[in-house]
C-alpha positions in Angstrom: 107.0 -19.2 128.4 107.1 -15.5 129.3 103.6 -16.0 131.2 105.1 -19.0 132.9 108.4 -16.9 134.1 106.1 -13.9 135.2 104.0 -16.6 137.8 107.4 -17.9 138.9 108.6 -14.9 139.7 105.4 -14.6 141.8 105.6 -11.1 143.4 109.0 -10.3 142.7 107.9 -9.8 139.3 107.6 -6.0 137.7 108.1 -3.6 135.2 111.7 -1.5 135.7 113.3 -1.1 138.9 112.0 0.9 141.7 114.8 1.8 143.8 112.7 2.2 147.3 111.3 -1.6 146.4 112.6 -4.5 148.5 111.6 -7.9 146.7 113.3 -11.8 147.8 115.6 -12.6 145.1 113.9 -15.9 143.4 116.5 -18.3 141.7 115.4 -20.1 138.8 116.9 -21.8 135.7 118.0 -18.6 134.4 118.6 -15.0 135.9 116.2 -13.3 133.3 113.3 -15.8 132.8 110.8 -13.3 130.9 113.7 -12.0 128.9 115.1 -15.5 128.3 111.3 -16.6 126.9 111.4 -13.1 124.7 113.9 -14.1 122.5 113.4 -17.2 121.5 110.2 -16.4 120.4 111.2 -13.4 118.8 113.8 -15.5 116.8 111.0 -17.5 115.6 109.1 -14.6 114.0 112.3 -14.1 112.6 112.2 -17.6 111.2 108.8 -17.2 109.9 109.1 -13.5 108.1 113.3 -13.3 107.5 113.6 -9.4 106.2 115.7 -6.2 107.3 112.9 -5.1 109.4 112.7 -7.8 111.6 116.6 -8.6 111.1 116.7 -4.7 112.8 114.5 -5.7 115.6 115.8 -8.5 116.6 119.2 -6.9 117.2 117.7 -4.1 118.5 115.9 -6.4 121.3 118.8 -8.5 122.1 120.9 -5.5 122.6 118.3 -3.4 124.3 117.7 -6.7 126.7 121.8 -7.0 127.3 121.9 -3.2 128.3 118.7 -3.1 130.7 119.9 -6.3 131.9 123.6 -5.0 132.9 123.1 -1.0 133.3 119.6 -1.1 135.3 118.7 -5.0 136.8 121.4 -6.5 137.9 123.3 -3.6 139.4 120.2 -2.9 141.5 119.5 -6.8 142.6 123.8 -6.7 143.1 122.3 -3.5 145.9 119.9 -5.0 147.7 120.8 -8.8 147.6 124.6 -8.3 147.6 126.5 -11.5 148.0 123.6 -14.2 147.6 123.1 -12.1 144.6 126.6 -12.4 143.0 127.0 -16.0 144.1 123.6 -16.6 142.2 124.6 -14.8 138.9 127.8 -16.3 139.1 126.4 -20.0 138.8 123.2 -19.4 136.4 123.2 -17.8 133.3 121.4 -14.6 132.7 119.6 -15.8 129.5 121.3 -19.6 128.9 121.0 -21.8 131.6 124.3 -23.1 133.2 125.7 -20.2 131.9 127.2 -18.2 134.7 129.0 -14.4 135.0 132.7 -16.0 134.9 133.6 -12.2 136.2 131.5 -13.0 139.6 132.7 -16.2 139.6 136.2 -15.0 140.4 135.3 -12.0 142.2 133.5 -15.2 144.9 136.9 -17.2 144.6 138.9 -13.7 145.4 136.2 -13.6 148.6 136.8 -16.9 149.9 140.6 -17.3 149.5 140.6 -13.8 151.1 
């Protein structure tokens, strides 16, 4: 799944944020495909070898995904893509489909009844 998200992302896809890089802002099921396809499959090495180490890391990796996620990638897309950005994360989840930011969802209902 993660190699599928990285080819749908087509060239938009990279490692970190580069703040001088202009990329189109792809829409897909879910605003963090590769992340999204990371922890399922992390869960299911949880499944398959239940301890404290990988109990740890899989807390560790959701929370370490949540604050790259917020701090870094989405204020940076919010930057350069602005509202087609906002009105994206607002209607698809970041790691859930159908899931959208209820936050931007009435920040965009603030914007249109003006």
């Amino acid at each position: 799944m993660t190699v599928l998200a990285q080819f749908a992302m087509g060239d938009a896809w990279r490692v970190g944020v580069d703040p001088s890089e202009r990329t189109g802002l792809v829409t897909l099921l879910v605003r963090n495909p590769i992340f999204a396809a990371m922890i399922p499959a992390f869960m299911g090495i949880l499944l398959l070898a239940p301890n404290v180490l990988t109990i740890a890391a899989a807390i560790l990796l959701t929370v370490a995904l949540e604050l790259h996620v917020r701090l870094i990638e989405e204020p940076y897309l919010l930057r350069v893509h602005g509202e087609q950005c906002a009105a994206y994360a607002a209607r698809v989840g970041r790691f859930i489909p159908g899931i959208g930011c209820p936050r931007l969802r009435r920040a965009a209902r603030k914007r249109a009844d003006g």
